[in-house]
N, C-alpha and C positions, 0 to 999 in steps of 0.2 A: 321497241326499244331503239331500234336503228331503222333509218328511214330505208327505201327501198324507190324501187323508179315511180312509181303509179300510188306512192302511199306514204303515209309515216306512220311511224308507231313508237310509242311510247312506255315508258317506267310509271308506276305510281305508287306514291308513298301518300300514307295516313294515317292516325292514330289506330290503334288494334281495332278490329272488327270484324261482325261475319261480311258487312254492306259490299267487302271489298271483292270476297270470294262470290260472293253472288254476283255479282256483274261480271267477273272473270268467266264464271261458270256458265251465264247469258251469252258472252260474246261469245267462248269457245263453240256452242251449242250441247252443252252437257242440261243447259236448266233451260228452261221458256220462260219470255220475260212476263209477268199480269199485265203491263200494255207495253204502247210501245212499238219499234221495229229495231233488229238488229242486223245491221246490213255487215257482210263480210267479203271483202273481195268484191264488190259488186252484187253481189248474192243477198236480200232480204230474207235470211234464215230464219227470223221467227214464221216463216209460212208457210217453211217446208215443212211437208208429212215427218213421220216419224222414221219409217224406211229412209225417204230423202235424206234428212237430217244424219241419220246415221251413215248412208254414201258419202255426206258432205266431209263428216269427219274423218271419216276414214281416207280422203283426198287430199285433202288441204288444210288440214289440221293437227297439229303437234301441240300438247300438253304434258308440263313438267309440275306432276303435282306433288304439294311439300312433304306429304306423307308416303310418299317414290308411286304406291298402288302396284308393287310389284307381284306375279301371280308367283306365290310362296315354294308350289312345288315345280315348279320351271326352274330352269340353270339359266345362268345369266346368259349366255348366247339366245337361247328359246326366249326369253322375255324382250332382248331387242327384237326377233324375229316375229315376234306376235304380228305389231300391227300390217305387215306385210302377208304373212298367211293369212287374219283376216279380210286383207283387200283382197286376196290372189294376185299376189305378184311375189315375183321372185326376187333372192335378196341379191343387191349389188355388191359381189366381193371387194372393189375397189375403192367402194363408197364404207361399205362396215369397217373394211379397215384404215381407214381414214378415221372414223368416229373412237375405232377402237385405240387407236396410237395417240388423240388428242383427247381422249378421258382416261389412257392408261388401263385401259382392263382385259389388253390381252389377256394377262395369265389369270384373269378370273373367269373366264368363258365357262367352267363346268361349274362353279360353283351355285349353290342357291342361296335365297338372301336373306336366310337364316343365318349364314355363313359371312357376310358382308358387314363391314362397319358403317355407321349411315355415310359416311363420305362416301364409300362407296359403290351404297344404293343408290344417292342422289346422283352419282354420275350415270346409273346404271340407267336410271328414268329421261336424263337430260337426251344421251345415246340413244334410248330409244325413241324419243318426241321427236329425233331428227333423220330417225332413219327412214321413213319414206320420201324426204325430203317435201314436208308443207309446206303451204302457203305464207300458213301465218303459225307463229309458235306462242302459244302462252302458259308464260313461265310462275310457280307460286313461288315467293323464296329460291332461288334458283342457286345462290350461295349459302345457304344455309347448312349446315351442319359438316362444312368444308373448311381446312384452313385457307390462309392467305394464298399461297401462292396456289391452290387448288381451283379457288375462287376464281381467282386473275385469269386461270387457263380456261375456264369456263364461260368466263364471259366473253375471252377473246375466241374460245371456237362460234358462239351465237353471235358474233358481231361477224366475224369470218364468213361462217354462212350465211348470213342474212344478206350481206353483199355478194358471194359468190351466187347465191340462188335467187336474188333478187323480195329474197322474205321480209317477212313484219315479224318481227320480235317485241311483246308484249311481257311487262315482266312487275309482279309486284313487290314490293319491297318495302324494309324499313332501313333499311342500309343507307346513308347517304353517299357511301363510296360506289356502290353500287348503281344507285340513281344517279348520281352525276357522267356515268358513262355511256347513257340515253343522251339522241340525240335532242329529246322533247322531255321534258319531268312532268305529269300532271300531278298537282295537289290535291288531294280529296280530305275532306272533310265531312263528317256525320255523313258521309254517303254523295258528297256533291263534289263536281271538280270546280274548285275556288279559284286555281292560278294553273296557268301552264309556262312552264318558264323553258326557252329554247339555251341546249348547251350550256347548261350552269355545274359550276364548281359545288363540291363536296360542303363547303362551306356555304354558298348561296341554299343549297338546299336546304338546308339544317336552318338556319334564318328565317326562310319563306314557314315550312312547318310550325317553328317555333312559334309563327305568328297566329298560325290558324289555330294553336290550343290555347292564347291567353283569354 
C-alpha cells in the first residue's frame, strides 16, 4: 500500500470475490499457487518446502485477516504475543507499547475476544500482524468493521510503519477512501489487474472500477 526503498506495494480493489483472497493468500504464502512463481522480498516462495515456507512467515510476514483469526481462549496481550513465541523471540516492550497506544488497547490486554467488539478485534489482529515487525504486511479489509476516525488511525499507523520499517503494506479493499491512500491502486477484475493507477483520488478510484463493471 505504501511504497518502501527496494519495492512498492500496493491497494486492490474489485468487484466481490473469492479470486481476491486467493492471490492474497498466495502472495502471503498461506496457499500454493497451481502454477506459476510467487517471488517475495527477493524470495521465489512458491519453492520453498513447507517448514521453509512456514520460517518464511513467521519472518517476514504480517497478516490482517478480515475475520481477526483470533485464538479465542488467549487474552488479548497472549494473542499479540503469539507470533513472537512461535518464532522464539522475545517481545519488545517499547515496540508493543507503541502498537498498544496507536490501536488504543491498553486497557484491553486481559480481555478475550469473546469479550471485544469487532472494532476491537480488528485492531487486535492489525497490532498483532505488526508486532514482529514484517517485511511485508497483508492486510484483508483492514478498516472494516471500524469507524471513521478509528479507520483514519489505522491506516496512518500502517503507513507510519511501513516507512519507519521500510515495509510493503499490501491491503485489499472496497473502500475507495481507503484505496486512494496507496501509493499504487491496482484494479482487478474477474481475477485480472486491468489498470494500476499511481496516487489517485478517492474519486479517480471509484471512475476507474466503475468502468471495469459496465
Amino acid at each position: 500500500m505504501w511504497s518502501r526503498s527496494t519495492a512498492e506495494a500496493c491497494t486492490q480493489r474489485c468487484k466481490p470475490g473469492s479470486c481476491i483472497l486467493r492471490g492474497l493468500n498466495c502472495a502471503a504464502g498461506l496457499d500454493r499457487p497451481t502454477s506459476g512463481s510467487v517471488v517475495v522480498g527477493g524470495h521465489d516462495i512458491s519453492t520453498l518446502s513447507d517448514d521453509a515456507l512456514t520460517r518464511f512467515r513467521r519472518e517476514h510476514v504480517g497478516f490482517v485477516f478480515q475475520s481477526y483469526n483470533l485464538v479465542g481462549h488467549l487474552s488479548v496481550r497472549d494473542n499479540l504475543e503469539l507470533p513472537l513465541l512461535l518464532a522464539g523471540r522475545r517481545p519488545d516492550p517499547a515496540w508493543t507499547d507503541h502498537l498498544l497506544a496507536r490501536t488504543d488497547l491498553g486497557r484491553l490486554l486481559e480481555r478475550r475476544p469473546g469479550e471485544l467488539s469487532g472494532g476491537q478485534a480488528k485492531r487486535v489482529a492489525i497490532a498483532r500482524a505488526l508486532i514482529t515487525r514484517p517485511t511485508v504486511v497483508f492486510a484483508d479489509e483492514p478498516t472494516g468493521a471500524l469507524d471513521s476516525a478509528t479507520g483514519a488511525a489505522v491506516l496512518e499507523l500502517l503507513s507510519s510503519t511501513a516507512r519507519d520499517l521500510e515495509q510493503t503494506v499490501v491491503v485489499v479493499t472496497h473502500d475507495s477512501r481507503v484505496a486512494a491512500s496507496a501509493e499504487q491502486v491496482l484494479v482487478l477484475a474477474d481475477g485480472l489487474v486491468v489498470d494500476a493507477l499511481v496516487a489517485p483520488s478517492a474519486e479517480q478510484v471509484n471512475a476507474r472500477v466503475l468502468e471495469t463493471s459496465r
